[in-house]
C-alpha positions as CSV (number, residue, x, y, z in Angstrom):
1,X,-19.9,52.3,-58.9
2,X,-23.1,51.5,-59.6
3,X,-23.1,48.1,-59.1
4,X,-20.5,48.0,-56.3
5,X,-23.0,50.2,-54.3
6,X,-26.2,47.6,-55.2
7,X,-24.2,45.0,-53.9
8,X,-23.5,46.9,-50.4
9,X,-27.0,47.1,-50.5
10,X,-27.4,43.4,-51.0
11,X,-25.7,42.6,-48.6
12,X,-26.7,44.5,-45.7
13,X,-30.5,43.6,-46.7
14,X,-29.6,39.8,-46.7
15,X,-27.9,40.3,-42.9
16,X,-30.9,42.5,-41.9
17,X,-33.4,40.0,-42.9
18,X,-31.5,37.1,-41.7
19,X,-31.3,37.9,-38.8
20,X,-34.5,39.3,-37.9
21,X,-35.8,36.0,-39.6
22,X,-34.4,34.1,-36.6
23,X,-35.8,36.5,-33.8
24,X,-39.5,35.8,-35.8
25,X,-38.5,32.0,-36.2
26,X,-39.2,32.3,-39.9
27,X,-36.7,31.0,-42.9
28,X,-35.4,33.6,-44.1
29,X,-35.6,32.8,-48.0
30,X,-39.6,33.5,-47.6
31,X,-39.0,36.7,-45.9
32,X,-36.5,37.7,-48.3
33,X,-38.8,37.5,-51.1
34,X,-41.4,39.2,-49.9
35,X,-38.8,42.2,-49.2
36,X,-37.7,41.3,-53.0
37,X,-41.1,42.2,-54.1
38,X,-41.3,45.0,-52.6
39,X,-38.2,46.4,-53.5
40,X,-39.2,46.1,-56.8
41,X,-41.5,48.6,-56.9
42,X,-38.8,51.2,-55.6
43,X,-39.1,54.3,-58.4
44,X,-35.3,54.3,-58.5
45,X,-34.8,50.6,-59.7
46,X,-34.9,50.2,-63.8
47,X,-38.5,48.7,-65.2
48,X,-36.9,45.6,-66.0
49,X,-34.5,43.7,-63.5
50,X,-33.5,40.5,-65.5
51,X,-30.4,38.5,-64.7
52,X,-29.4,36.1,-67.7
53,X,-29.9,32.7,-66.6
54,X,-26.6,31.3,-67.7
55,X,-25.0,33.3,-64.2
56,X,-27.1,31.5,-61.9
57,X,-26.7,28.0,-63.8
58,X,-22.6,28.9,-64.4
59,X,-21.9,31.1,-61.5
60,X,-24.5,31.0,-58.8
61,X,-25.3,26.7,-58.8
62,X,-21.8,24.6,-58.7
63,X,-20.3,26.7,-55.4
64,X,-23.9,26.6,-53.9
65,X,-24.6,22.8,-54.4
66,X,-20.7,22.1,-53.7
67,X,-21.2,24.2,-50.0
68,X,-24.1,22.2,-49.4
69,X,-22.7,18.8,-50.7
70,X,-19.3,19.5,-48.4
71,X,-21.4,19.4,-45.5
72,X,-23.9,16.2,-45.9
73,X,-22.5,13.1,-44.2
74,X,-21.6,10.7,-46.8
75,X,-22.4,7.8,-44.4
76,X,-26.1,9.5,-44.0
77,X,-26.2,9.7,-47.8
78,X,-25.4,6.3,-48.1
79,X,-28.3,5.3,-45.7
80,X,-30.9,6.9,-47.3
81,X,-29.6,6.3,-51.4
82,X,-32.7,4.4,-52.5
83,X,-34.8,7.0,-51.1
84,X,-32.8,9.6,-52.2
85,X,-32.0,8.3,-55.7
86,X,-36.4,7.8,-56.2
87,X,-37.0,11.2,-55.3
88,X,-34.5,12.9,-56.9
89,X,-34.6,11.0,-60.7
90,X,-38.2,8.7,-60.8
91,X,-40.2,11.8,-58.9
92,X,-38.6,14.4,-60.9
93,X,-39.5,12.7,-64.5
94,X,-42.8,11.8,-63.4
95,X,-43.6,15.2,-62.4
96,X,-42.4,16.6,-65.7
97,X,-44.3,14.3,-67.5
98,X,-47.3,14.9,-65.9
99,X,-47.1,18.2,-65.9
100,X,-46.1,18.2,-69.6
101,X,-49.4,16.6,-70.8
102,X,-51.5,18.8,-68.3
103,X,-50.0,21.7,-70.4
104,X,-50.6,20.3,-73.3
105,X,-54.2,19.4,-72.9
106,X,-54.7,23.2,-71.5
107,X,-53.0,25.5,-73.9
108,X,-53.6,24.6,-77.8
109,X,-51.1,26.3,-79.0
110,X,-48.0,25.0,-76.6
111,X,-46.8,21.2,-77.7
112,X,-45.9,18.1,-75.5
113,X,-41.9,18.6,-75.8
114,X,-42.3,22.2,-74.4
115,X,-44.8,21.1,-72.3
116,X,-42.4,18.8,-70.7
117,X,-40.0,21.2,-70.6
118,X,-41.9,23.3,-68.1
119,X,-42.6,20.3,-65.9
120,X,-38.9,19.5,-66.2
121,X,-38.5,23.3,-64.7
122,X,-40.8,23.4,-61.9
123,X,-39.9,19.7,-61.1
124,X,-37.2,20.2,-59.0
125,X,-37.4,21.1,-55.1
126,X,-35.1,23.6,-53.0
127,X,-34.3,22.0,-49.4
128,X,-32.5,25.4,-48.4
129,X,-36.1,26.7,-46.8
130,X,-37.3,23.5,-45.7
131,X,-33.7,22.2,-44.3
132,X,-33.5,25.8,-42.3
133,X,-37.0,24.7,-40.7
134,X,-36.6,21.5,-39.9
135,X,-33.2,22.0,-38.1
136,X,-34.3,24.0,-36.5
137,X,-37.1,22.7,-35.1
138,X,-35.4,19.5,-34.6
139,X,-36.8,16.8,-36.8
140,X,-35.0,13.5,-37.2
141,X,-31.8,13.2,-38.8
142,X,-33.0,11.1,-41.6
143,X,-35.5,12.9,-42.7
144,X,-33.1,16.3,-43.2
145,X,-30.7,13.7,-45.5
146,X,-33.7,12.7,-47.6
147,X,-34.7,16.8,-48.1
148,X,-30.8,17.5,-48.7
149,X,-29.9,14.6,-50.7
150,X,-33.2,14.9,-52.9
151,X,-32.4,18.7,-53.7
152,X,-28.7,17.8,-54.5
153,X,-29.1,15.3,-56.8
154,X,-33.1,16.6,-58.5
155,X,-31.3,19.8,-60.0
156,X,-28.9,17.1,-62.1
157,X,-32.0,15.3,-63.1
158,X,-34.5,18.4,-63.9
159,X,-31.5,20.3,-66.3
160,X,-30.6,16.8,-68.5
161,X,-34.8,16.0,-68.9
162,X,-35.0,19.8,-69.5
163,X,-32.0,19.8,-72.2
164,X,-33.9,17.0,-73.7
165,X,-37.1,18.7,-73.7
166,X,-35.8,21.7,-75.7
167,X,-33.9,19.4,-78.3
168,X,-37.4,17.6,-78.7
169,X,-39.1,21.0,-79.7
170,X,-36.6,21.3,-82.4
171,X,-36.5,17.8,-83.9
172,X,-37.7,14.6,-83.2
173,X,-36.2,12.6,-80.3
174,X,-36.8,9.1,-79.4
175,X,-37.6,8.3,-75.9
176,X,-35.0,4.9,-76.1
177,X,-32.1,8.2,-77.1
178,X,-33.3,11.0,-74.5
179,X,-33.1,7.7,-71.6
180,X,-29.4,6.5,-73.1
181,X,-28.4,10.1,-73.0
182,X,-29.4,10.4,-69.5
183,X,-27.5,7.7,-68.3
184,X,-24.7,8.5,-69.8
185,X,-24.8,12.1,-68.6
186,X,-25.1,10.5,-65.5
187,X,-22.4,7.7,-65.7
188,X,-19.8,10.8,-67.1
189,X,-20.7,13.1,-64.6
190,X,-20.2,10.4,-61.9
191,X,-16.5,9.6,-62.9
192,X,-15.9,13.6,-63.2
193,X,-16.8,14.4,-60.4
194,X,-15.0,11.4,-58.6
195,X,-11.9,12.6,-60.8
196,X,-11.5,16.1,-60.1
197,X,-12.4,15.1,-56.0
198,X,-9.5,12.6,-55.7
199,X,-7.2,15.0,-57.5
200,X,-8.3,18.1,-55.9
201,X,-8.2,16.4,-52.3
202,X,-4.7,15.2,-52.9
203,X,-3.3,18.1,-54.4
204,X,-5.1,20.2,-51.3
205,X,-3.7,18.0,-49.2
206,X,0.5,18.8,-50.0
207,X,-0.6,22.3,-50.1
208,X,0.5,22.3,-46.1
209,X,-1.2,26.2,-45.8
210,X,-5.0,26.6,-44.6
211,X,-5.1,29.9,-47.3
212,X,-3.6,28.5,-50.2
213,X,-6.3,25.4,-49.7
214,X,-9.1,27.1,-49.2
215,X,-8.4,28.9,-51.9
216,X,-8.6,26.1,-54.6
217,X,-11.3,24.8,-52.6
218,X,-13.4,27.7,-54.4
219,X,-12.3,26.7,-57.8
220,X,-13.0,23.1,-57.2
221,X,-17.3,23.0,-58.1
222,X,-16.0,24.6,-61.5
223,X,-13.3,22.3,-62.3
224,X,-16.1,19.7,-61.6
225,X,-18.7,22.1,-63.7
226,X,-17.0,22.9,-66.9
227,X,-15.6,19.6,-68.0
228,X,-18.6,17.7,-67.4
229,X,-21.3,20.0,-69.1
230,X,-18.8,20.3,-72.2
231,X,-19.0,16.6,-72.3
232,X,-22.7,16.7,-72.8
233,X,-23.0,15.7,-69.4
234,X,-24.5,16.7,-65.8
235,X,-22.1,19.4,-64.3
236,X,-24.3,19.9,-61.6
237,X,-24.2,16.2,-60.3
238,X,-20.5,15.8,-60.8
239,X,-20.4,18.8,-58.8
240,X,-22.2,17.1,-56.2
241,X,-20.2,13.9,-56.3
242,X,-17.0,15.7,-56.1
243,X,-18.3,17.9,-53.1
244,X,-19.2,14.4,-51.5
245,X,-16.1,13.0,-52.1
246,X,-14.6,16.1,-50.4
247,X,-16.5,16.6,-47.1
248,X,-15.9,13.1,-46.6
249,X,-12.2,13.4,-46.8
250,X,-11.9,16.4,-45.6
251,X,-11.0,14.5,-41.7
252,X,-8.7,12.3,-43.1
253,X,-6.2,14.3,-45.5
254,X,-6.9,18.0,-44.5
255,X,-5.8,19.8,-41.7
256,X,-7.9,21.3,-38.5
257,X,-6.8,24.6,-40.0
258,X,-7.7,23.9,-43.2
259,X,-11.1,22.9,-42.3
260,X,-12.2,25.3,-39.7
261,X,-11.1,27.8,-42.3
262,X,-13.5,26.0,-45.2
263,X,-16.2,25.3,-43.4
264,X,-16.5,28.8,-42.3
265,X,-15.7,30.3,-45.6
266,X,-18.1,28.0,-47.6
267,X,-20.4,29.0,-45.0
268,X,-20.5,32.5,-45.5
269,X,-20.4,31.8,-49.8
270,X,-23.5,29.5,-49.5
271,X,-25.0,31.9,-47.0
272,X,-24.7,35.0,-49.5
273,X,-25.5,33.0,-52.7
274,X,-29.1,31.2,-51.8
275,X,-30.2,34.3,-49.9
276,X,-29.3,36.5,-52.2
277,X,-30.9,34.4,-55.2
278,X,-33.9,34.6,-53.1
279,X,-33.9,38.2,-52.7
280,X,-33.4,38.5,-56.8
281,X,-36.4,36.4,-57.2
282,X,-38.8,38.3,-55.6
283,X,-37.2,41.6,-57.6
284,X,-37.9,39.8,-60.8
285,X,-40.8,39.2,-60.5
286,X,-42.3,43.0,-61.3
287,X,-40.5,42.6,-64.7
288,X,-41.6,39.4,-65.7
289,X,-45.5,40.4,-65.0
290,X,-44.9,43.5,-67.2
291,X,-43.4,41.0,-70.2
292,X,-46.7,38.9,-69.6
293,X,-49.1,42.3,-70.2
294,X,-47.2,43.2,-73.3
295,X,-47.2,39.8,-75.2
296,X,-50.5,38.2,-73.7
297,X,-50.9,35.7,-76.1
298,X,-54.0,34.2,-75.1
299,X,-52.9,34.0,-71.3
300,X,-53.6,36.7,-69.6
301,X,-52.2,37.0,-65.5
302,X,-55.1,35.9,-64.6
303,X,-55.3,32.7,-66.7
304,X,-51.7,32.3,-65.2
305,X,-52.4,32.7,-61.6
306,X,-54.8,29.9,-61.8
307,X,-52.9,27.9,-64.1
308,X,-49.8,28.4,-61.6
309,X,-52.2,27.0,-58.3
310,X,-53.8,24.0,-60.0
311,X,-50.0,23.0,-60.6
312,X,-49.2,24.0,-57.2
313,X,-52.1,21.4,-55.9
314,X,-50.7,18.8,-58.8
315,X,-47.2,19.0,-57.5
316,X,-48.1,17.9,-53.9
317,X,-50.3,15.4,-55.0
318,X,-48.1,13.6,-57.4
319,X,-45.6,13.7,-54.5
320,X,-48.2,12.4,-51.5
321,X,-48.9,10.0,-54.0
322,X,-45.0,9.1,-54.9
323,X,-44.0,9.0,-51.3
324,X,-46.6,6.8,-50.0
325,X,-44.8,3.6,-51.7
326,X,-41.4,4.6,-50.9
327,X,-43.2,4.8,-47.0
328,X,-44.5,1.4,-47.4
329,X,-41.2,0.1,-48.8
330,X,-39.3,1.5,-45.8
331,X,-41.3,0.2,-43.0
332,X,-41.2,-2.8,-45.1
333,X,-37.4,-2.7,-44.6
334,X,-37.4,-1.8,-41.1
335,X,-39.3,-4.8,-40.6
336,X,-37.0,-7.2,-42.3
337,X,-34.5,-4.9,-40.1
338,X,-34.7,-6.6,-36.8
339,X,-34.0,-10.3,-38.3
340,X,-31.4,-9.2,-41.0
341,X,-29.7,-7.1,-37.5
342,X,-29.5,-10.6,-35.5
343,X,-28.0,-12.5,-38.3
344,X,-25.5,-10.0,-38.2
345,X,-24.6,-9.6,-34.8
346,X,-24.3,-13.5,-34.8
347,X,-21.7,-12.8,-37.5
348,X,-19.5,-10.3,-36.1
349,X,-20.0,-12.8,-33.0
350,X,-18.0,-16.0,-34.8
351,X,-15.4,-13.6,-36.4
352,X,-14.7,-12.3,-32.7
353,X,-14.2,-15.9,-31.9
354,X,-12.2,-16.9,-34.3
355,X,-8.3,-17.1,-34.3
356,X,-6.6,-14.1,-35.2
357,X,-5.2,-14.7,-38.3
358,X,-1.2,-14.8,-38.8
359,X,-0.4,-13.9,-42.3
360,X,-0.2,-9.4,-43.4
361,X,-2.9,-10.5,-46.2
362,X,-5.5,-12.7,-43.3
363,X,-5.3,-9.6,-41.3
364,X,-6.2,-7.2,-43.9
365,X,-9.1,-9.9,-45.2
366,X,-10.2,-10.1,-41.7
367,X,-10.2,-6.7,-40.9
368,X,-12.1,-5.8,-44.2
369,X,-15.2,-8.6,-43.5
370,X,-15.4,-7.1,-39.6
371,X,-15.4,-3.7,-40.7
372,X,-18.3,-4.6,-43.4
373,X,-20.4,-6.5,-40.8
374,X,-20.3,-3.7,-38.2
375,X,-21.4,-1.3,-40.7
376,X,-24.1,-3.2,-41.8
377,X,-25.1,-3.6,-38.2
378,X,-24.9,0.0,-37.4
379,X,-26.9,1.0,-40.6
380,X,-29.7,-1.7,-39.1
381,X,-29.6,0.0,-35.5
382,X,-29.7,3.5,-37.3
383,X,-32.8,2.3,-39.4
384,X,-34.6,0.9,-36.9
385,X,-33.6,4.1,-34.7
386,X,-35.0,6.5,-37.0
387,X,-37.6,4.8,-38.5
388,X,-40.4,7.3,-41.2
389,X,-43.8,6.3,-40.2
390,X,-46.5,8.3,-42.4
391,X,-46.1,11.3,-40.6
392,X,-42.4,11.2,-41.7
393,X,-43.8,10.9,-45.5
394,X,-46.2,13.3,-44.6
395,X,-43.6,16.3,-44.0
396,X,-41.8,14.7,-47.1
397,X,-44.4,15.5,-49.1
398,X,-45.5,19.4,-47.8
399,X,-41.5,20.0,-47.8
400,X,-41.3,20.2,-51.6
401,X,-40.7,23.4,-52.4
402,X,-39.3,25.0,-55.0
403,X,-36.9,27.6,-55.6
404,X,-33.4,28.3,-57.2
405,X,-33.3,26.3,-60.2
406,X,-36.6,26.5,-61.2
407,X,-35.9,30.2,-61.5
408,X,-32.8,29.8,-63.3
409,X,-34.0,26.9,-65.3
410,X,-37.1,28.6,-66.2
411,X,-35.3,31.7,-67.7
412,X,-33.5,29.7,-70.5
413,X,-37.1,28.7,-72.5
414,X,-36.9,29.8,-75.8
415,X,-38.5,33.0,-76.6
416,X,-39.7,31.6,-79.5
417,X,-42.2,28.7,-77.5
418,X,-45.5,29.6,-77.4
419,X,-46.6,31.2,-74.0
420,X,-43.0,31.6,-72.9
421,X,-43.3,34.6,-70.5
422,X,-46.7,33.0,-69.2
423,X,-44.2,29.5,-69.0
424,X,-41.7,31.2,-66.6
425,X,-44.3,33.3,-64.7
426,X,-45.7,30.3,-63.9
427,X,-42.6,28.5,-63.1
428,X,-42.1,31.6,-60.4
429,X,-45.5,31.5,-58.9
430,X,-45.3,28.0,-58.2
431,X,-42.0,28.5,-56.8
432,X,-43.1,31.5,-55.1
433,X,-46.5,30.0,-53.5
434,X,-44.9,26.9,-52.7
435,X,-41.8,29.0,-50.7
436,X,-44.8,31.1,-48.8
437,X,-47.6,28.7,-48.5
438,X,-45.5,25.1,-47.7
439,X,-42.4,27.1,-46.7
440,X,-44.4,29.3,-44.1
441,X,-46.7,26.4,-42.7
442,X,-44.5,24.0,-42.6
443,X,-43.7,24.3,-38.9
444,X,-46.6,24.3,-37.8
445,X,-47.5,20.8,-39.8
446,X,-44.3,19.8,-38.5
447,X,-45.5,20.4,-34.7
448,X,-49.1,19.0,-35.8
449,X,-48.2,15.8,-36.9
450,X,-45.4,16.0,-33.4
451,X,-43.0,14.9,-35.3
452,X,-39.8,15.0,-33.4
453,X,-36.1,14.2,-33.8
454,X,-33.1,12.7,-31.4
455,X,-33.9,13.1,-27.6
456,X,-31.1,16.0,-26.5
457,X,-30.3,13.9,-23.5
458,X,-29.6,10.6,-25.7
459,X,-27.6,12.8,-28.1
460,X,-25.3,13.5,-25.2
461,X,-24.7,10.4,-23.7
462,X,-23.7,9.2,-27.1
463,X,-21.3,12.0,-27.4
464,X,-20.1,10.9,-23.8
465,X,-19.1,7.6,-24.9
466,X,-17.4,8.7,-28.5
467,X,-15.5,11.0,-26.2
468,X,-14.5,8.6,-24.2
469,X,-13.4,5.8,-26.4
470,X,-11.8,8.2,-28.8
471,X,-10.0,9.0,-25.4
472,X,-9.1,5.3,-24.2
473,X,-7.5,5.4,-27.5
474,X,-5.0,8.4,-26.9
475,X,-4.5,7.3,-23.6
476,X,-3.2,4.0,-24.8
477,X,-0.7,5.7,-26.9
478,X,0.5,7.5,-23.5
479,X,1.6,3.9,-22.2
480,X,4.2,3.0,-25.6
481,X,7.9,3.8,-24.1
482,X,8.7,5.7,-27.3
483,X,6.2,8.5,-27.8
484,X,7.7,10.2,-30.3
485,X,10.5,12.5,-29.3
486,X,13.7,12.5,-30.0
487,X,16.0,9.5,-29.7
488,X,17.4,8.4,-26.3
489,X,15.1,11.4,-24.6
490,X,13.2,10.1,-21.8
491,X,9.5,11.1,-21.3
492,X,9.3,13.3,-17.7
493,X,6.4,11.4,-15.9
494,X,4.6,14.4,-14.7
495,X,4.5,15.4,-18.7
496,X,2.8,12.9,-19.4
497,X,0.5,12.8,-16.0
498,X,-0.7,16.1,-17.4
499,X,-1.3,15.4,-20.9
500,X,-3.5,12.0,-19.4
501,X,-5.3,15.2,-17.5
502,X,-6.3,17.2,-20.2
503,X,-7.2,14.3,-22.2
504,X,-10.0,13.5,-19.9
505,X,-11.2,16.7,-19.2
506,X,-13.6,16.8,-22.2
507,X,-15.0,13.6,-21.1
508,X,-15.7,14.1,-18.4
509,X,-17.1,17.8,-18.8
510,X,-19.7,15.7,-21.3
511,X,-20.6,12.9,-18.5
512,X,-21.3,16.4,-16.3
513,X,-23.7,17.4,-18.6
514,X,-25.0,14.1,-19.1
515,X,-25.7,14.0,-15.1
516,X,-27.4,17.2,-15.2
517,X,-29.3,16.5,-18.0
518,X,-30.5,13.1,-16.1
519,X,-30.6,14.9,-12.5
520,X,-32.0,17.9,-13.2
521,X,-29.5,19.1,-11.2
522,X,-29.3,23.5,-11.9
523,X,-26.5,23.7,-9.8
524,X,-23.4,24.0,-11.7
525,X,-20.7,21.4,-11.9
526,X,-16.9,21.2,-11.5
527,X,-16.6,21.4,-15.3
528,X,-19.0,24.6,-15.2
529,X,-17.9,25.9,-13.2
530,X,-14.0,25.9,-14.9
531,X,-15.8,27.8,-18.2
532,X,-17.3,30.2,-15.9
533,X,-14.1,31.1,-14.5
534,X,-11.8,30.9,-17.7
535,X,-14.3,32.9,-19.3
536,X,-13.9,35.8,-16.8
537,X,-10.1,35.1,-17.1
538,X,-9.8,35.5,-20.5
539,X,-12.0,38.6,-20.4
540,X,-9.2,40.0,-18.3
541,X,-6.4,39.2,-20.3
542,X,-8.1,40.8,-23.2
543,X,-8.4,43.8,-21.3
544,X,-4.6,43.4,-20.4
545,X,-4.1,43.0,-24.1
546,X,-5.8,45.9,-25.3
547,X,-4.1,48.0,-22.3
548,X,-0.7,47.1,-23.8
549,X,-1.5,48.2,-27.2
550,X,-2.9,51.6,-25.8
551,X,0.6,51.8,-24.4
552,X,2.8,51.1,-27.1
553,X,4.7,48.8,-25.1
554,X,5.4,45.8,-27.1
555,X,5.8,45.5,-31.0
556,X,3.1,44.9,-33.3
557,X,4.3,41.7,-33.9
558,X,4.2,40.5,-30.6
559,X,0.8,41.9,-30.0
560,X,-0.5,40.5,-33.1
561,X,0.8,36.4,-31.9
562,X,-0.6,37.4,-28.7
563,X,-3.7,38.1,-29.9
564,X,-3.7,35.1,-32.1
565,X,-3.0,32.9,-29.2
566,X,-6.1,34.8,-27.2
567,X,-8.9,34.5,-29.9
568,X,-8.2,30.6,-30.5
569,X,-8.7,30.1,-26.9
570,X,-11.9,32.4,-26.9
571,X,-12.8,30.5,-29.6
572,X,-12.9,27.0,-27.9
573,X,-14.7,28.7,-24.9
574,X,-17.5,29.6,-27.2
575,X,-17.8,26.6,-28.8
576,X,-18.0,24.9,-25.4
577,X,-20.4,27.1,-24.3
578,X,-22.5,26.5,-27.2
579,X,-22.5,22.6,-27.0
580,X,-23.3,23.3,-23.1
């Protein structure tokens, strides 16, 4: 009962802070900490609040990473992999390194391999604050991918160089084994997580029933998790990869159902889990100060206070310092961009001109080498669309914060290591300065350094003309004599008149809004004007609905499809009026 009755508690704090978080325009991890802190010092709550790190590593990180990895673009990911791949492994052993032999210079009695160990923990950063900011604030597409993808992939990287670390305090470890075990953590962990996403997208995909998929949907980052870390290898990243593998397959083999349902419920999972790791650190962190007063050990909380800043001020320098060659490398591409994008055009050019092959096996060949070329192209247009100048790199490198697995990671140091209460108070200090100070400023660098994302109006037009030729293409499909209905059954004309109708409403409801955005016409459109009225209609048929039940007039059943029948509709109204 206990329990049961903290979690209620939980909960409603994470809903209450969330959403008075948005009326501030804060992200609500920081606040949620400070209101973990505080709750700490409630007289009712035991003097020690510790939560054994192997539930957050186990329980807490595969369905967290695997929500988050659902939803990145794999095309995005793609984009940005170089970036990503530097940040997330070179930046993440650099940083332990260096850290490690700061350490080790400081304290006398802590060696290199523990050392290492704490830089391995504090290494990694936590996009969820800095993600929340920026998407808010509307900064370039790009630059959210490179925050996401680095936090997706750095947590893989930190746990194997941290494993390592702690083998190395117990026996001698060669730096040619700790590298070959680190690629073939990552190599295995790769091919699990590929694995368990073709299987579990396949088998998902016969399952014919949004519940019953959504259901194995939440066993999926586990399948991926347990295999892979009882291999000796990264669960984390095969996590990751098979949450990749997913969201981008989800359009192809699942059903609309199926992901409406996921995407909402993962949602909610990923919504509850970060915030409410949050919340738990800042209750911690009472308990761990009182372990640091009873074993001082030659640090007092003093000594670790200012131990914990100078690594705060070392972290974002070796990232300035990391990011300003991956800048240089970038504009060096986007450069090389504009030449490499005509070659390419000239290409897809001569194998449009080119006879259209005869043979099945041609076709398929040409169709592969046209595909290829136009992707290439549109990943030029997208760099050179989106290119990171230094004030790009500049919000890089403030957005490194750090936060769920540096509290988790930082929990499972050995008792036995010298300083280890003083090694994870540090480990939360950082992570909690770098949440308030770079969390909580970075909007205003952000609007500082004007950095700014997609123009609205530009986003629009390009949804326009998706629209549209995703429409030319269902039209054409309205012109083939046999549509699909049953054999010798003629189509009625006015049928199909009507379907062509519908089909073109949402076009044309986005060149509206394109016209108005162009125009600045306030007055409202034809299209506008429809959701105005609908809306008021479907207000009065809920009424109507709701009357009927009063009465008792119609079965539950009946009311139950009807009300089915109203809420999807209600539901595509709100959507519509949200995109508007």
């Amino acid at each position: 009962m206990e329990y049961a009755l903290i979690g209620v508690i939980g909960i409603i704090v994470l809903v209450a802070v969330s959403a008075f978080s948005k009326q501030l325009g804060i992200a609500s991890p920081l606040v949620l900490v400070v209101v973990g802190v505080a709750i700490s010092f409630l007289p009712f709550l035991p003097a020690t609040v510790e939560i054994p790190p192997w539930v957050i590593l186990t329980v807490v990180l595969p369905p967290l990473l695997y929500s988050a990895a659902i939803q990145v673009p794999l095309m995005d990911f793609r984009r940005n992999l170089g970036t990503i791949s530097a940040l997330s492994v070179l930046l993440v052993i650099a940083t332990a390194l260096i850290i490690g032999f700061v350490l080790y210079a400081i304290l006398p009695d802590l060696d290199l391999a523990a050392g290492i160990a704490l830089g391995a923990v504090i290494s990694p950063t936590d996009a969820v604050a800095a993600t929340a900011v920026a998407k808010r604030l509307g900064l370039p597409t790009r630059l959210v991918t490179m925050l996401e993808g680095e936090s997706l992939v750095n947590d893989a990287s930190a746990l194997v160089l941290l494993k390592s670390a702690l083998a190395a305090t117990a026996a001698t470890v060669h730096v040619a084994a700790v590298a070959g075990q680190f690629a073939l953590s990552v190599v295995v962990a790769i091919a699990i997580g590929l694995i368990v996403g073709v299987v579990t997208v396949y088998i998902r995909s016969r399952l014919d029933d949004p519940v019953l998929e959504t259901a194995m949907s939440f066993a999926v980052p586990f399948i991926a998790y347990i295999p892979a870390e009882e291999l000796g290898a990264s669960g984390v990243l095969a996590v990751v990869v098979a949450g990749l593998y997913t969201g981008h397959n989800a359009a192809r083999r699942f059903s609309a159902q199926a992901r409406i349902a996921e995407r909402l419920n993962w949602r909610t999972v990923q919504f509850l889990l970060e915030n409410g790791v949050f919340l738990v650190m800042g209750v911690q962190l009472k308990s761990i100060v009182t372990a640091v007063e009873t074993h001082p050990a030659g640090l007092d909380l003093w000594g670790c206070l200012l131990l914990a800043l100078m690594i705060c001020v070392l972290l974002l320098v070796i990232r300035g310092l990391f990011i300003i060659p991956i800048v240089l490398r970038l504009r060096a591409n986007e450069r090389k961009a504009h030449q490499l994008g005509d070659r390419l055009s000239d290409g897809i050019d001569r194998m449009r001109e080119r006879p259209k092959p005869k043979t099945d096996r041609d076709k398929r060949r040409w169709s592969r080498v046209t595909r290829y070329l136009e992707r290439r192209s549109a990943d030029i247009t997208d760099m050179q669309d989106s290119s990171i100048g230094w004030r790009g790199g500049a919000v890089l490198t403030w957005a490194g914060m750090r936060g769920v697995v540096t509290l988790a990671a930082a929990q499972t140091l050995p008792r036995d290591t010298p300083y280890s209460y003083q090694l994870i108070l540090i480990a939360f200090i950082v992570a909690l300065v770098t949440l308030l100070v770079q969390g909580g400023t970075l909007p205003l660098v952000i609007r500082w350094l004007k950095v700014t994302g997609s123009d609205a109006a530009a986003d629009r037009r390009e949804l326009a003309g998706l629209l549209e030729e995703m429409s030319e293409a269902g039209l054409a499909v309205l012109e083939k004599p046999d549509i699909g209905l049953a054999e010798g059954e003629k189509v009625d004309q006015e049928v199909v008149e009507r379907v062509r109708q519908d089909t073109m409403l949402r076009v044309e409801a986005e060149w509206e809004r394109v016209e108005r955005d162009t125009n600045d016409r306030t007055s409202a459109g034809p299209h506008e004007q429809y959701r105005a009225l609908r809306s008021v209609v479907l207000d009065a048929e809920r009424e109507a609905l709701l009357e009927a039940r009063s009465r008792g007039n119609y079965p539950s059943r009946i009311l139950s499809k009807a009300q089915t029948m109203l809420d999807f509709d209600e539901s595509r109204m709100a959507h519509r009026e949200k995109d508007a």
